[in-house]
TORKEDREN-852165 format. One record per residue: x, y, z of N, C-alpha, C in turn. Coordinates in pm, whole numbers, plus 50000, padded with zeros to 5 digits. Example, Ala and Ser with C-alpha at 12.3 -4.5 7.8 and 13.67 -1.06 7.14 Angstrom:
BEGIN
513194943150780512304955050780513204967050780
512854977550708513674989450714512905000350787
END
This chain:
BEGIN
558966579103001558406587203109557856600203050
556136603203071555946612803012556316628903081
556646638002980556466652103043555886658003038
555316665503186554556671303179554986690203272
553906693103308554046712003316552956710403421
553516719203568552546724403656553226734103744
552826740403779552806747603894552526746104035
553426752404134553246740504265554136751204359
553606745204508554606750604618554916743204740
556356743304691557516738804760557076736804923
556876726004971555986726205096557756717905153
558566708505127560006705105202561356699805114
562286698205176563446690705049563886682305177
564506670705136565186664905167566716662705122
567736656105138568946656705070569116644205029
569466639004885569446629404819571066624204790
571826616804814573126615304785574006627604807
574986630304736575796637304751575276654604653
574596652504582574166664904555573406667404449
571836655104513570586655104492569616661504587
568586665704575567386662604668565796659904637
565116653804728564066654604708563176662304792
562396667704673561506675604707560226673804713
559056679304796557606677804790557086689504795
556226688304675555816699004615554056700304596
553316706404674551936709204677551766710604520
550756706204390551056712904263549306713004220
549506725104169547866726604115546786718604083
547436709003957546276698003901547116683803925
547956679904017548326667304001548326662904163
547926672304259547956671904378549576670304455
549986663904564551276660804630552266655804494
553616657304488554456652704399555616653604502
556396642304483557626639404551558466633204387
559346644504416560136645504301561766643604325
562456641704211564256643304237564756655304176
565096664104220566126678304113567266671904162
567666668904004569096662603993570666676304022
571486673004110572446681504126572256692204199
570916697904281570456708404293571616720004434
572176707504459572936713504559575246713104540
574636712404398576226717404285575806730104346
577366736704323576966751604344577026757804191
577126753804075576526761503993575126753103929
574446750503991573326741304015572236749703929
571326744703794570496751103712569066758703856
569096753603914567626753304014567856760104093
569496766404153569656774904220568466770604360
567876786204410567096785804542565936782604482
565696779004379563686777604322563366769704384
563826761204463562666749304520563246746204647
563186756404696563416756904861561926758104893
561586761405010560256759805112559966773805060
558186773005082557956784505054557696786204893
558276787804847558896789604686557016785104570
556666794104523555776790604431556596793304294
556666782204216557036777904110555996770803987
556936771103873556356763803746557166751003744
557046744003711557806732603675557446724303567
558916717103477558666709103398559386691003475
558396686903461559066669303559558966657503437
559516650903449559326635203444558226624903516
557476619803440556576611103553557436600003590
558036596003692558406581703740557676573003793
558156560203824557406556103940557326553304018
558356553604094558006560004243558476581004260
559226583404234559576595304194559526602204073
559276618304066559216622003936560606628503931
560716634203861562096645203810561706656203784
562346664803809562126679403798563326681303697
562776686703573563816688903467564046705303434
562936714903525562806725903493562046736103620
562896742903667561606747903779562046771103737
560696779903752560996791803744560016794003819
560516805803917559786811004013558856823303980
557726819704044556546828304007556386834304129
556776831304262556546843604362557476835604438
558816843004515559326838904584558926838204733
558256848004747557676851504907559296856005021
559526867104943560626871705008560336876905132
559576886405140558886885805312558596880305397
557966871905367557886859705464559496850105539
560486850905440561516844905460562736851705568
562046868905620563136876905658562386875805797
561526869705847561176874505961561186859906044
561026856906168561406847006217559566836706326
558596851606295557596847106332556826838906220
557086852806153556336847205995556836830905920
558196829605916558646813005876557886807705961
557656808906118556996800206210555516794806159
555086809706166554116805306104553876794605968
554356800805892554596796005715554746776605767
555766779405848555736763505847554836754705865
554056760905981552596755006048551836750505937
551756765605793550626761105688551216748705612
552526747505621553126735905530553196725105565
553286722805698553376714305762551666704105765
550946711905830549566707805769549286704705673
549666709905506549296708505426549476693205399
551106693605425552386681505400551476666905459
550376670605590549876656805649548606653605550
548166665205476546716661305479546676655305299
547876662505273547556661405107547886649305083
546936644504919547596630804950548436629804788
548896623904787550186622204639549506616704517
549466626304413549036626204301547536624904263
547066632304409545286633504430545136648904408
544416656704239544256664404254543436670704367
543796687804412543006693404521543256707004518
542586713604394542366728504364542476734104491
541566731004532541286738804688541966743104820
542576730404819543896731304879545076739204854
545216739204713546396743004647546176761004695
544806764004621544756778504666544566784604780
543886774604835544026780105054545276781105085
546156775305014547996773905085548566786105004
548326788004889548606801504797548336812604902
546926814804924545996827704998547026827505127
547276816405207547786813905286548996824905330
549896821405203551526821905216551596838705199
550166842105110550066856105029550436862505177
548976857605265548826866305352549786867905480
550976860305445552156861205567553046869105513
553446870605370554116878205254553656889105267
552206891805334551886910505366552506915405477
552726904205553553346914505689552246916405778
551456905305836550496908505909551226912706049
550196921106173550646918506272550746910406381
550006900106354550016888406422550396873006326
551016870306319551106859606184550866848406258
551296846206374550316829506438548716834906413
547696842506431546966847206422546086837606299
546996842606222546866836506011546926825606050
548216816206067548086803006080547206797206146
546576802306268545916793406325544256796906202
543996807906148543056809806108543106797005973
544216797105936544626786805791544246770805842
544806770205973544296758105996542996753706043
542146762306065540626757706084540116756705994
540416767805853539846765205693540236751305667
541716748105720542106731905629541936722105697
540926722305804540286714605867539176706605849
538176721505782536736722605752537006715005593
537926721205484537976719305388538226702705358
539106699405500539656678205493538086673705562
536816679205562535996672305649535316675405837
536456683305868536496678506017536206696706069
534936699305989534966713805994534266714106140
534766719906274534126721206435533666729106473
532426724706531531216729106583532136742006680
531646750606655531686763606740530706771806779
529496773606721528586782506705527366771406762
527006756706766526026752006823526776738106908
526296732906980526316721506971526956709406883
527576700306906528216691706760527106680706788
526546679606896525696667206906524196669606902
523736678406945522126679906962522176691306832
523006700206783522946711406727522156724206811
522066722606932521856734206987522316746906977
521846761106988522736769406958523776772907113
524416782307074525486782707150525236796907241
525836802607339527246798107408527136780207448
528206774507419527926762507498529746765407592
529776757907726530896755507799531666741107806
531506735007681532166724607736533196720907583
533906712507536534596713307396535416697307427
535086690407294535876677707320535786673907145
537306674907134537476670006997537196659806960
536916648606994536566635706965534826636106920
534036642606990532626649706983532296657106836
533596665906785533446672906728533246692706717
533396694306859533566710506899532616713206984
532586725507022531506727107190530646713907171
530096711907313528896704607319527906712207415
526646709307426525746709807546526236703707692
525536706107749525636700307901524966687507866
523796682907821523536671807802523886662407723
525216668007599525836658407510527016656807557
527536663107601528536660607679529266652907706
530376647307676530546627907724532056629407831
531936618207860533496624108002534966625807972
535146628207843536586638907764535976649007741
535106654007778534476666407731535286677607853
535336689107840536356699807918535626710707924
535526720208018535076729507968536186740807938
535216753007887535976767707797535116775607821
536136786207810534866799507818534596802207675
533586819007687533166817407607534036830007497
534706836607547535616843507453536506837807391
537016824607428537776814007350537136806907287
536136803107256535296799407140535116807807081
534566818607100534136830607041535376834606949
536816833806970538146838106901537776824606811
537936813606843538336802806698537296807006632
535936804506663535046814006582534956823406504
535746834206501535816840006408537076839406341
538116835406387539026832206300539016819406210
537706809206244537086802206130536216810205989
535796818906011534926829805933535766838805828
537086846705960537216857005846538096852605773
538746862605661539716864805522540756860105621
541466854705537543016854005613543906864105586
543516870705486544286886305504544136891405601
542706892105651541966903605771542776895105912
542796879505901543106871406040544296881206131
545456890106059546746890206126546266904506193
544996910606165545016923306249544166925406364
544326918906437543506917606536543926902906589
544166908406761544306892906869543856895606991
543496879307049542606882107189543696889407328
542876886507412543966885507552544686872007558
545876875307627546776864807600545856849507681
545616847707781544716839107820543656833207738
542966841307675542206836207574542916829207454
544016835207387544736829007312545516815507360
545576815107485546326800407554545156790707506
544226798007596542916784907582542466784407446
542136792907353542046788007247543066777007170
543966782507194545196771707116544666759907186
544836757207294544816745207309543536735307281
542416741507248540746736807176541586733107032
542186746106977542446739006841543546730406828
544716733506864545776722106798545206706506892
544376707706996544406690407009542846689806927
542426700406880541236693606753542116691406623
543016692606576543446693606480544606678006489
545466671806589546146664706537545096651806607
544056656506688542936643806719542606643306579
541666646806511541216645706328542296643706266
543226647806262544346648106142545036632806169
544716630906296545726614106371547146620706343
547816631306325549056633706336549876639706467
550566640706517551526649306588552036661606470
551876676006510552006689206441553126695306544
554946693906485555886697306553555686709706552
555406718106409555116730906434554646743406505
553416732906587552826735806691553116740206825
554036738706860554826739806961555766752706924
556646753306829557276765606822556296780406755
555256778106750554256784906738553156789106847
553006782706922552526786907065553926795207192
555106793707116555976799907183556176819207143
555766821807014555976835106968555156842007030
555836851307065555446865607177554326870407102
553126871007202552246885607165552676891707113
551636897706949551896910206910551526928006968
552126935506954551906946107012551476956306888
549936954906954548636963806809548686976506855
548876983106746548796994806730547186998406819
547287013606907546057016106958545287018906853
END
């Protein structure tokens, strides 16, 4: 079994026997890895907390085949901030959780790897809205899997926009004349919010949020665009539409 060296973040663990687990690990150049850290839950255990959730690490593994081994893991950013607050994990999970459906195992995906990095950075600052970020993270890893939605024209004629109507199956607003009968309508400040939280930095995403109404209706344009394309159910989703409005500074 050859060894090899990457760097990666800890996206879940599972518990493996009596005091194994397995872990899945987002990793730079080898894409998804589902690995074994042998003993990790001994309590004088070499791996200690390195490969808990969250956790950006180095690692040295084993290639297996169906599993690799983790023979070596040192932490390169723990993301201790993110871990003390109870919106921010919410969030954090959302980006992992997504990541966890879309990535696929042992398919490199630079891109990915660093949208989930930028990601985690920008919950580790302490934004003031951190669903804000996530939802902004998940329209980038939307666009980035393919299924990037029409907001700004039409998905069917490419007309420009305001348009009032939105049906994920379509692909994002439509016209009145593309329109098909799952189509719904929306206003236009709730397009206008996914809209730019498709655009900006995800640093910039956590400072600034709509009216709470607008934020209802937006959520609900995106998470049923997101597990319609993704074909998944997103548990995350749900305890993330539950966190209280933030209260912005005047």
């Amino acid at each position: 079994m050859p060894l090899y060296k990457e760097q990666g973040l800890v996206l879940r663990s599972v518990k493996l026997g009596e005091a194994d687990k397995i872990v899945t690990i987002l990793t730079q150049g080898s894409g998804k890895v589902r690995a074994v850290a042998k003993g990790i839950r001994k309590t004088h255990s070499k791996f200690g907390a390195r490969l808990e959730p969250f956790t950006h690490v180095t690692l040295l593994m084993y290639r297996g085949r169906n599993l690799d081994i983790v023979t070596q893991a040192e932490i390169i950013t723990p993301f201790q901030r993110l871990r003390a607050s109870f919106d921010l994990i919410t969030a954090g999970e959302t980006m992992l959780e997504a990541v966890d459906k879309v990535a696929e195992e042992h398919e490199r995906n630079v891109r990915l790897f660093m949208l989930l990095l930028a990601g985690l950075r920008g919950l580790d600052a302490g934004p003031v809205d951190a669903a804000a970020v996530a939802e902004s993270f998940v329209l980038k890893l939307l666009s980035l899997s393919g299924f990037h939605p029409s907001l700004a024209g039409c998905a069917g004629c490419g007309a420009p926009g305001p348009h009032q109507w939105f049906a994920a199956g379509q692909g994002g607003v439509v016209c009145p004349d593309c329109a098909e009968s799952d189509a719904g309508r929306v206003s236009a400040p709730a397009v206008a919010w996914l809209d730019a939280l498709q655009h900006m930095d995800l640093a910039g995403a956590g400072d600034m949020t709509p009216a709470r109404e607008v934020r209802r209706e937006a959520r609900a344009m995106l998470y049923g665009f997101a597990e319609y394309h993704l074909d998944r159910r997103m548990r995350s989703f749900a305890l993330l539409a539950r966190q209280p409005d933030p209260v912005l500074a005047p």
